[in-house]
PyMOL Python script that loads the backbone (N, CA, C, O; Angstrom):
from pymol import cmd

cmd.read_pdbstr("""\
ATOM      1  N   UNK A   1     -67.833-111.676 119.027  1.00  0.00           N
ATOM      2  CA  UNK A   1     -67.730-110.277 119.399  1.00  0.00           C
ATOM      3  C   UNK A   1     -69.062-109.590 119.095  1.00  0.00           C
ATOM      4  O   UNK A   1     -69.705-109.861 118.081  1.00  0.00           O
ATOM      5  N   UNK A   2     -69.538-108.507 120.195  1.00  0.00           N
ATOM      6  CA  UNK A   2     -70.790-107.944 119.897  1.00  0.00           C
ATOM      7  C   UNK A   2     -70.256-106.520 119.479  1.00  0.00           C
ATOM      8  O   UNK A   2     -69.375-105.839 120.003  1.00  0.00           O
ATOM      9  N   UNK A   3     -71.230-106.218 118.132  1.00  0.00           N
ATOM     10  CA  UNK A   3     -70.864-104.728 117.911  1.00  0.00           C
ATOM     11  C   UNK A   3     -71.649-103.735 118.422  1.00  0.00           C
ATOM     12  O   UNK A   3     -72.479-103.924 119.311  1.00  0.00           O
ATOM     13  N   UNK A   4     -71.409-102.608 117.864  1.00  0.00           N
ATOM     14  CA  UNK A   4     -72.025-101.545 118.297  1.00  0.00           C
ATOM     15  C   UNK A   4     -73.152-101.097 118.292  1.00  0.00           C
ATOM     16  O   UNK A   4     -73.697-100.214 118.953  1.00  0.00           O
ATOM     17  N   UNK A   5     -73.535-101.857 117.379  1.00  0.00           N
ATOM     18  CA  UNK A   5     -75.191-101.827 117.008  1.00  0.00           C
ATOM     19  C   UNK A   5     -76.084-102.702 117.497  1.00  0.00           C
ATOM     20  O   UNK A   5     -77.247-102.350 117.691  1.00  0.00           O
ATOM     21  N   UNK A   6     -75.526-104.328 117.837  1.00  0.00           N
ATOM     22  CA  UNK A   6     -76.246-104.641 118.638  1.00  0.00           C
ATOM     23  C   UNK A   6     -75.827-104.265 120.021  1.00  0.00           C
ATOM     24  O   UNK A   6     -76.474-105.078 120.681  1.00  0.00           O
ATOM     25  N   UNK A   7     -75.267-103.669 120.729  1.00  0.00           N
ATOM     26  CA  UNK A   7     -74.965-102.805 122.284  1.00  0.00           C
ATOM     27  C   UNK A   7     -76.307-101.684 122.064  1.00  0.00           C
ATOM     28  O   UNK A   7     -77.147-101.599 122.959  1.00  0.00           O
ATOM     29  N   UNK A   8     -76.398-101.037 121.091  1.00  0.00           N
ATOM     30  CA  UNK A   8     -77.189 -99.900 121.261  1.00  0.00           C
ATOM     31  C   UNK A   8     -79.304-100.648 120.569  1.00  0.00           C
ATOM     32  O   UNK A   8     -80.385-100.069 120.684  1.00  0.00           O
ATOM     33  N   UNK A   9     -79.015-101.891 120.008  1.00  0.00           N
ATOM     34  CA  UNK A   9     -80.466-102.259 119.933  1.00  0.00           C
ATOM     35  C   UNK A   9     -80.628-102.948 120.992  1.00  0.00           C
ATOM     36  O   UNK A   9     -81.818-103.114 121.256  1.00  0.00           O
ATOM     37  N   UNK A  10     -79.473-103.702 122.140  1.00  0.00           N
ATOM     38  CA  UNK A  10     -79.852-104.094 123.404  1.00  0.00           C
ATOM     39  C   UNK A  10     -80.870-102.774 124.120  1.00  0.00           C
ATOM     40  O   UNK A  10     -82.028-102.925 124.509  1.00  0.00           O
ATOM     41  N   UNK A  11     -79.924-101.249 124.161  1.00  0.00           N
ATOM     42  CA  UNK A  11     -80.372-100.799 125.453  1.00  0.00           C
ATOM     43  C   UNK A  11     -81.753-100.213 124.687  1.00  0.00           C
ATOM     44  O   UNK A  11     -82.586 -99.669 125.410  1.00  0.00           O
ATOM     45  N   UNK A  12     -82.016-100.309 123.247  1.00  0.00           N
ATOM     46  CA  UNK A  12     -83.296 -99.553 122.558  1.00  0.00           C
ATOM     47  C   UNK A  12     -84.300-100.360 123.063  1.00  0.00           C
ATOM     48  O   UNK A  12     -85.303 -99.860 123.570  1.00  0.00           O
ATOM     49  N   UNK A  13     -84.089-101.919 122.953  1.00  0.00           N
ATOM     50  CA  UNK A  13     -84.952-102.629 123.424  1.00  0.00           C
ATOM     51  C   UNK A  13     -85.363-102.565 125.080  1.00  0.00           C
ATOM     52  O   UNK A  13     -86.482-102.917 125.451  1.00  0.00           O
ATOM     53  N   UNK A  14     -84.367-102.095 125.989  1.00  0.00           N
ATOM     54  CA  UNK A  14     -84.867-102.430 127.350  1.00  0.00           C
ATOM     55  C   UNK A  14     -85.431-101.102 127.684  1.00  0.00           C
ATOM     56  O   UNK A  14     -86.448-101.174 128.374  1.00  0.00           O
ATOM     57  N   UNK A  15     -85.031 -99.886 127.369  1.00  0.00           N
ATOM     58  CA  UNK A  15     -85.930 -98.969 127.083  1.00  0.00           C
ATOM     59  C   UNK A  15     -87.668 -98.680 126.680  1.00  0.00           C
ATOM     60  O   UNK A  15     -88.618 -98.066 127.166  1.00  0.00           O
ATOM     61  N   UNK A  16     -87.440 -99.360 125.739  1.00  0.00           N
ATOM     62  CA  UNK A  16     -88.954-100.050 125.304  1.00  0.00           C
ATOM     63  C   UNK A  16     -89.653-100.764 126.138  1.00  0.00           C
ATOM     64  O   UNK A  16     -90.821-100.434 126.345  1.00  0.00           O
ATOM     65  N   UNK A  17     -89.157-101.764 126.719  1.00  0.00           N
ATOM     66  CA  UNK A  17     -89.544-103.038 127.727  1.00  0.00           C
ATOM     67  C   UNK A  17     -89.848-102.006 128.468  1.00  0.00           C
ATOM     68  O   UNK A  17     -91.075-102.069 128.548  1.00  0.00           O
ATOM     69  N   UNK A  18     -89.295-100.574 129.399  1.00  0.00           N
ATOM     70  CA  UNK A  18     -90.043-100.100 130.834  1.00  0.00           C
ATOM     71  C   UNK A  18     -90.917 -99.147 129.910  1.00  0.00           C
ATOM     72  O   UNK A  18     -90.566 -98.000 130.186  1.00  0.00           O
ATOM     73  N   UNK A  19     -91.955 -99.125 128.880  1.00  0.00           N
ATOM     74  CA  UNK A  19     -92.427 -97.760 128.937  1.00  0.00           C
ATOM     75  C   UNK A  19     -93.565 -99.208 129.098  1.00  0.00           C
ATOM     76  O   UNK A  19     -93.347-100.399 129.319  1.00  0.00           O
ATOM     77  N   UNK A  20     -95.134 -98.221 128.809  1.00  0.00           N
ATOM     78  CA  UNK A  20     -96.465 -98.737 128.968  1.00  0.00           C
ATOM     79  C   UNK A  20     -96.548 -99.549 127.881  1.00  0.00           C
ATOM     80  O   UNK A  20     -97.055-100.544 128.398  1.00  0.00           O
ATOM     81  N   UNK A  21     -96.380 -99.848 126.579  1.00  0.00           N
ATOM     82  CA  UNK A  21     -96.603-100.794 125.551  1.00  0.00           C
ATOM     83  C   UNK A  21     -95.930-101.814 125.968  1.00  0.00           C
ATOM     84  O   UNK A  21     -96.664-102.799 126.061  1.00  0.00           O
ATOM     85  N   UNK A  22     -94.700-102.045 126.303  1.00  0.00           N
ATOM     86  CA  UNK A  22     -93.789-103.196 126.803  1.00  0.00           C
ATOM     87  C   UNK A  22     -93.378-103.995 125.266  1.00  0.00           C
ATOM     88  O   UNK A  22     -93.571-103.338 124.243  1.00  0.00           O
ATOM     89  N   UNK A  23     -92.765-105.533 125.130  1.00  0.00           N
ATOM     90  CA  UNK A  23     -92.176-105.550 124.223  1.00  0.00           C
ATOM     91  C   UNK A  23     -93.630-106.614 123.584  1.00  0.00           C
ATOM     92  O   UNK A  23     -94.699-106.894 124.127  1.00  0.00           O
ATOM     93  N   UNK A  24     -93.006-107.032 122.096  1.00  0.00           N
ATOM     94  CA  UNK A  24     -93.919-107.664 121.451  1.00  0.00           C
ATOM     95  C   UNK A  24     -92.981-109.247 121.855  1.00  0.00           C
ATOM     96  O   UNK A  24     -91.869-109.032 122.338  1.00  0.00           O
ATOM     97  N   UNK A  25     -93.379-110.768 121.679  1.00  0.00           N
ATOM     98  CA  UNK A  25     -93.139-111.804 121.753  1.00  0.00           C
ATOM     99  C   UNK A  25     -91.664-111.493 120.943  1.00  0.00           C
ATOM    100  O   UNK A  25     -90.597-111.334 121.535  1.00  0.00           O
ATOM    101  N   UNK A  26     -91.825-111.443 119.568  1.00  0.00           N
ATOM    102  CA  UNK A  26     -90.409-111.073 118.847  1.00  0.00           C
ATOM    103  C   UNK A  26     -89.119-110.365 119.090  1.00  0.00           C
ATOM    104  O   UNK A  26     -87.938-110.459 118.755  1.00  0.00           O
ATOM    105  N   UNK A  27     -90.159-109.347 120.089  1.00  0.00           N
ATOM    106  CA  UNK A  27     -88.809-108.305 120.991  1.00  0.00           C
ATOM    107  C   UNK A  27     -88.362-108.846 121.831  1.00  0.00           C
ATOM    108  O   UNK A  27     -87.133-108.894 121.795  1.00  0.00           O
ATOM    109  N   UNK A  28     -88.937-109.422 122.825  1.00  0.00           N
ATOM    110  CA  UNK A  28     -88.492-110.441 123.752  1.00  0.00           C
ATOM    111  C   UNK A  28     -87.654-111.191 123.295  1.00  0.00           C
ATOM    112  O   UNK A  28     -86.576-111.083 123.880  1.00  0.00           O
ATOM    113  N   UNK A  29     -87.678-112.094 122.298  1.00  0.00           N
ATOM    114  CA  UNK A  29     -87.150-113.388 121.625  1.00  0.00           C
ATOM    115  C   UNK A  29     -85.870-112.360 121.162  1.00  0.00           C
ATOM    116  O   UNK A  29     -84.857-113.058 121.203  1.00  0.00           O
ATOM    117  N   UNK A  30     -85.642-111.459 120.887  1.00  0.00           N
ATOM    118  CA  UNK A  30     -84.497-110.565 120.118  1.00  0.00           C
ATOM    119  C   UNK A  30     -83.755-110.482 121.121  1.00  0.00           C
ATOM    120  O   UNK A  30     -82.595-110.890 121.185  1.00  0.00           O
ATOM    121  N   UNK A  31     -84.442-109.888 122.068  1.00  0.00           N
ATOM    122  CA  UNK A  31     -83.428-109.356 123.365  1.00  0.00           C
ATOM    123  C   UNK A  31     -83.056-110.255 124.015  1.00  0.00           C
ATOM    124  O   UNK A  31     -81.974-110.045 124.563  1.00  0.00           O
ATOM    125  N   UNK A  32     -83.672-111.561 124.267  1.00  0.00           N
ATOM    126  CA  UNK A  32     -83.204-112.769 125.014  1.00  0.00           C
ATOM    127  C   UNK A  32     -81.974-113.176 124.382  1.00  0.00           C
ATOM    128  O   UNK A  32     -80.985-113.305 125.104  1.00  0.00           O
ATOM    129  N   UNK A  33     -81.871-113.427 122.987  1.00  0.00           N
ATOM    130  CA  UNK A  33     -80.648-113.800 121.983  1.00  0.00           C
ATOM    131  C   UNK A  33     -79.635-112.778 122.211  1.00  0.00           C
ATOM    132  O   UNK A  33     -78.459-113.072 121.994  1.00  0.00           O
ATOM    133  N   UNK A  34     -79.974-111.512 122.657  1.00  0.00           N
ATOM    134  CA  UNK A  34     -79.120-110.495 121.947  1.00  0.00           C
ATOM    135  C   UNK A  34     -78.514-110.228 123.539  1.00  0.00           C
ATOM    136  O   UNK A  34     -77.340-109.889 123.691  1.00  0.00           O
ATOM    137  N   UNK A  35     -79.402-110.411 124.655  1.00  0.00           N
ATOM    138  CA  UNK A  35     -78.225-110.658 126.061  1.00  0.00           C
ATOM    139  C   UNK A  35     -77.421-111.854 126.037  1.00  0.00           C
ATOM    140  O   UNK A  35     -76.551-111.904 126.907  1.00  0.00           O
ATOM    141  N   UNK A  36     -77.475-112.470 125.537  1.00  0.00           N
ATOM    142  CA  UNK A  36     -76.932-113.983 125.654  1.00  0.00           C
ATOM    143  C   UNK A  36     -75.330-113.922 124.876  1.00  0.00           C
ATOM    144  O   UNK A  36     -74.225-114.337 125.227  1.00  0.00           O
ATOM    145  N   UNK A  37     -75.821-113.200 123.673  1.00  0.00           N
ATOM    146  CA  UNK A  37     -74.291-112.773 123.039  1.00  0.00           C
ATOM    147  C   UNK A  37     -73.670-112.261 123.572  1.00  0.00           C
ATOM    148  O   UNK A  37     -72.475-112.514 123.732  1.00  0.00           O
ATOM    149  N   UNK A  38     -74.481-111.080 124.168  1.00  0.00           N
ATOM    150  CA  UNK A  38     -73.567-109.856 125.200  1.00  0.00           C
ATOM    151  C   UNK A  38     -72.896-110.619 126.087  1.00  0.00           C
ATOM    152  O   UNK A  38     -71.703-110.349 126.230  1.00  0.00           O
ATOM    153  N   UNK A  39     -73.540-111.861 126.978  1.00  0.00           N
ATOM    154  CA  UNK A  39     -72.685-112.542 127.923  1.00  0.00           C
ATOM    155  C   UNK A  39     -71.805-112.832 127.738  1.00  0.00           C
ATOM    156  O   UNK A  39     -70.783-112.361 128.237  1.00  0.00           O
ATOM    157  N   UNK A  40     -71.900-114.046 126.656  1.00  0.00           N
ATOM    158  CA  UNK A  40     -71.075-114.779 125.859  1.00  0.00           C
ATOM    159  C   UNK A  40     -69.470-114.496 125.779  1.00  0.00           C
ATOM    160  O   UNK A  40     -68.445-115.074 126.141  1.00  0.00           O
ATOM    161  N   UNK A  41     -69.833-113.237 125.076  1.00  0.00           N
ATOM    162  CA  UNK A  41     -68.867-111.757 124.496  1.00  0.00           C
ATOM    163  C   UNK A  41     -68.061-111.820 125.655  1.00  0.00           C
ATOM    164  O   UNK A  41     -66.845-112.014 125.636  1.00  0.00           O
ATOM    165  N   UNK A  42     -68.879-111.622 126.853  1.00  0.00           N
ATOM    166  CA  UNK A  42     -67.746-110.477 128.008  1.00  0.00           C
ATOM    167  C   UNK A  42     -67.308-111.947 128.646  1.00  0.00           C
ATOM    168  O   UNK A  42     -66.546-111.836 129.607  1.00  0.00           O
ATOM    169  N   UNK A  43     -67.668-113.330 128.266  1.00  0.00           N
ATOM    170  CA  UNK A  43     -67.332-114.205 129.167  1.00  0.00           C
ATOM    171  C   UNK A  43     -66.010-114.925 128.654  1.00  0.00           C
ATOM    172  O   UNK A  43     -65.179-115.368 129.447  1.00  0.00           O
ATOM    173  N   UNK A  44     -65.878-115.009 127.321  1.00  0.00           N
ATOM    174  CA  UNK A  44     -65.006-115.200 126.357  1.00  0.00           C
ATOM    175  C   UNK A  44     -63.678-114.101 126.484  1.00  0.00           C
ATOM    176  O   UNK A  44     -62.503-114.456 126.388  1.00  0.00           O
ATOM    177  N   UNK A  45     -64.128-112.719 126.717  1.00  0.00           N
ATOM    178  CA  UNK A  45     -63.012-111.543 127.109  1.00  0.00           C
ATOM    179  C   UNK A  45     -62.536-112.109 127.880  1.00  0.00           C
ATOM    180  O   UNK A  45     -61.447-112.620 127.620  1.00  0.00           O
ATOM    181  N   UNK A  46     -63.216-112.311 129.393  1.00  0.00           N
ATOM    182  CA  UNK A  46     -62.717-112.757 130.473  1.00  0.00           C
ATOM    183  C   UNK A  46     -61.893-114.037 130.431  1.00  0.00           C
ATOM    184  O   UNK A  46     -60.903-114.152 131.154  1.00  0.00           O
ATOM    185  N   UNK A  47     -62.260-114.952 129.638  1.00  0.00           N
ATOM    186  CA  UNK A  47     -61.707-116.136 129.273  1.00  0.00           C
ATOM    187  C   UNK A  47     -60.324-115.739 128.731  1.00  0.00           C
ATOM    188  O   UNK A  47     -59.299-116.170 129.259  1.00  0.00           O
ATOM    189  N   UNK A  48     -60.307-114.907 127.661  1.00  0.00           N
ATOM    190  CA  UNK A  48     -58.634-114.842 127.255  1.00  0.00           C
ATOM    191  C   UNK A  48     -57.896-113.999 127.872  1.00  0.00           C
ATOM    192  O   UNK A  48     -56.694-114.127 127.636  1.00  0.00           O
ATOM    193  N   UNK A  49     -58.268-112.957 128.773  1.00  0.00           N
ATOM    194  CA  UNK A  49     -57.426-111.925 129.728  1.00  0.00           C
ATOM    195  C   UNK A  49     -57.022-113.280 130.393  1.00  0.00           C
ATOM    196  O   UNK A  49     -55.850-113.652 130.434  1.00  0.00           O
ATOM    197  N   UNK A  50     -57.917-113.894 130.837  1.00  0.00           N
ATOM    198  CA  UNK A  50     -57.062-115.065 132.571  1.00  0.00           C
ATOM    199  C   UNK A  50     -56.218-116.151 132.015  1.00  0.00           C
ATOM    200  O   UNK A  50     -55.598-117.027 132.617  1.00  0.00           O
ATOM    201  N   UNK A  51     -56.317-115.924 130.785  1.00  0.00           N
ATOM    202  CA  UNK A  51     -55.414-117.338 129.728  1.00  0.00           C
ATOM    203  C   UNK A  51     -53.726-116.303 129.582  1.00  0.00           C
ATOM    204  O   UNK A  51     -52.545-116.633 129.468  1.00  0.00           O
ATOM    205  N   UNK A  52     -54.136-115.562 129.628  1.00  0.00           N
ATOM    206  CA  UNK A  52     -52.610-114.744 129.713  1.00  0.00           C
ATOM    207  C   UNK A  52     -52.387-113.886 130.623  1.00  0.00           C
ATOM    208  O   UNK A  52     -51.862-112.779 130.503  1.00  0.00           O
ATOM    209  N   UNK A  53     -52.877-114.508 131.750  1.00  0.00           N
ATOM    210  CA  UNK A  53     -52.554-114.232 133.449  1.00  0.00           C
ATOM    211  C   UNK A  53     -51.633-115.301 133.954  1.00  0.00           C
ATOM    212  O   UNK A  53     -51.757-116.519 134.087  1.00  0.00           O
ATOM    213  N   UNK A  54     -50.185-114.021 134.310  1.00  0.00           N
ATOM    214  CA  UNK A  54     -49.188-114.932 134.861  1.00  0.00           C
ATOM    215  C   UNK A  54     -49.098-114.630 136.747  1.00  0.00           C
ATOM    216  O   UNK A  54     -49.343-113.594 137.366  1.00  0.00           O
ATOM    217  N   UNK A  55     -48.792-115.563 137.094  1.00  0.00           N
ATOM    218  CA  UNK A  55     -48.327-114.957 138.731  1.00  0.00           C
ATOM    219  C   UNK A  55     -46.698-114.925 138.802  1.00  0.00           C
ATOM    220  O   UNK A  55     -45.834-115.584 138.225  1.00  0.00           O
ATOM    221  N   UNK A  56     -46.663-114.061 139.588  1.00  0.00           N
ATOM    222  CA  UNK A  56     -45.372-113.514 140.307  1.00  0.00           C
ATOM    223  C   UNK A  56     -44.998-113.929 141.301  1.00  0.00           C
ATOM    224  O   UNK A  56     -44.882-113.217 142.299  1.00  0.00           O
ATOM    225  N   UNK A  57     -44.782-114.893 141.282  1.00  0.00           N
ATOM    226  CA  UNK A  57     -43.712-115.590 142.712  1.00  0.00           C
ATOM    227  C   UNK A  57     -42.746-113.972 143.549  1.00  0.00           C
ATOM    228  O   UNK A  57     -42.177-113.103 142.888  1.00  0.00           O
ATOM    229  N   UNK A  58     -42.839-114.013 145.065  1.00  0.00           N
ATOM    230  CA  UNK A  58     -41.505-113.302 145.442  1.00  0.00           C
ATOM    231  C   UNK A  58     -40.703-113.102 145.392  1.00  0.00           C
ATOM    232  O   UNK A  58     -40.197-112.042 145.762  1.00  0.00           O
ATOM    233  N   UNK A  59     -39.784-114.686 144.555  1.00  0.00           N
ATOM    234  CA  UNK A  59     -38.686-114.791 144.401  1.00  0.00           C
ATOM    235  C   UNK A  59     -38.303-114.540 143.084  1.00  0.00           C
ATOM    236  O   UNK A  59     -37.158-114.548 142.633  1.00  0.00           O
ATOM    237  N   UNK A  60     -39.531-114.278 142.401  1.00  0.00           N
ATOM    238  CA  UNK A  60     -39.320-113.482 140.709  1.00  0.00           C
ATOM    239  C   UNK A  60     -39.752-114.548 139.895  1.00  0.00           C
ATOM    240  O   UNK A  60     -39.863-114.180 138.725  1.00  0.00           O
ATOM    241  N   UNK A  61     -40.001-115.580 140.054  1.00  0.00           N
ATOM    242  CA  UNK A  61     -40.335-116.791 139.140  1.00  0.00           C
ATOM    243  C   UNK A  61     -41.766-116.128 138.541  1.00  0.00           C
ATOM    244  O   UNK A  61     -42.492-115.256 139.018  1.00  0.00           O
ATOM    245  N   UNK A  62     -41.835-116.670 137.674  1.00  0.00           N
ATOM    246  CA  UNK A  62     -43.203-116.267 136.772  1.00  0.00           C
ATOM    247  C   UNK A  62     -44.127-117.962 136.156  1.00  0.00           C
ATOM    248  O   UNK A  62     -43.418-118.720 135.494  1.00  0.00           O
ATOM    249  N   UNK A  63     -45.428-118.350 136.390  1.00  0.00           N
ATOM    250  CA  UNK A  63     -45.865-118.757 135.778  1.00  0.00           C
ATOM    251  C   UNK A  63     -47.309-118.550 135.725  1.00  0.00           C
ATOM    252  O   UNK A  63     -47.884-117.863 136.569  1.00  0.00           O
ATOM    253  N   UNK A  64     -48.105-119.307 134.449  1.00  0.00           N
ATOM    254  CA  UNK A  64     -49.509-119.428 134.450  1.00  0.00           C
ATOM    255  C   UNK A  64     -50.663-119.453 135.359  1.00  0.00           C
ATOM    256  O   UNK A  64     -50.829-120.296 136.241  1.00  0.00           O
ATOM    257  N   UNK A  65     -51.402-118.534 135.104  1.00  0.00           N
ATOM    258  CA  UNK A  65     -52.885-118.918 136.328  1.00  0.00           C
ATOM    259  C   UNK A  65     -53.515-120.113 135.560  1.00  0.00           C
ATOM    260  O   UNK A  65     -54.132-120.245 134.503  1.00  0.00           O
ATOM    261  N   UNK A  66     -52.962-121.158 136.850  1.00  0.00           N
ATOM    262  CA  UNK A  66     -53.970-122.189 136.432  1.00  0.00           C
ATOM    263  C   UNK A  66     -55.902-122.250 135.978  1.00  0.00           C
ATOM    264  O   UNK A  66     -56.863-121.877 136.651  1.00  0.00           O
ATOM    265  N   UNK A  67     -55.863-122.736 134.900  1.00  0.00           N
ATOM    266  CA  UNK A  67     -57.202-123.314 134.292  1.00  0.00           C
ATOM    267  C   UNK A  67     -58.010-123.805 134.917  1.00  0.00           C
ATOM    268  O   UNK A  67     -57.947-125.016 135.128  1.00  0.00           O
ATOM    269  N   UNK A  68     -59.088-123.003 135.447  1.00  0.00           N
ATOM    270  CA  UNK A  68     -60.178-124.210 136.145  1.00  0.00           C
ATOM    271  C   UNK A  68     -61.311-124.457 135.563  1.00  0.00           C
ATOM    272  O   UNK A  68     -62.118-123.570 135.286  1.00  0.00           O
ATOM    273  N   UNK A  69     -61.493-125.777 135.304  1.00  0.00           N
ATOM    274  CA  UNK A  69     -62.958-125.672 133.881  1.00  0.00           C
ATOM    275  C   UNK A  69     -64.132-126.094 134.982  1.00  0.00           C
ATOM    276  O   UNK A  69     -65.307-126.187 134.626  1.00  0.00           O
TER     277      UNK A  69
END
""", "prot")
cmd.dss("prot")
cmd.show_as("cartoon", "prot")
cmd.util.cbc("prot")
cmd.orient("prot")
């Protein structure tokens, strides 16, 4: 899970990245790690919302959205 603080040193950093100084090697290397979590994060969300995604048959039956790896 990403917190709130790294959400708000993501957008401090890309902020930084568009002015005229741009970032240092270290900022780069921060922000590269620190989108990667962010992905991670929302890909893993997405991962357990569709793990407890059922379908609705017409006829009322209920089962699992199949797993596709």
């Amino acid at each position: 899970m990403i917190t709130d603080e790294q959400v708000a040193r993501i957008n401090e950093l890309a902020r930084k990245s568009r002015t005229p100084e741009g970032l240092t090697e270290a900022e780069k290397a921060e922000q590269a790690a620190l989108r990667r979590a962010y992905v991670d994060a929302v890909k893993a969300s997405l991962q357990g919302q569709l793990d407890h995604t059922t379908i609705v048959e017409p006829d009322g039956t209920r089962h699992k959205l199949p797993r596709k790896d």
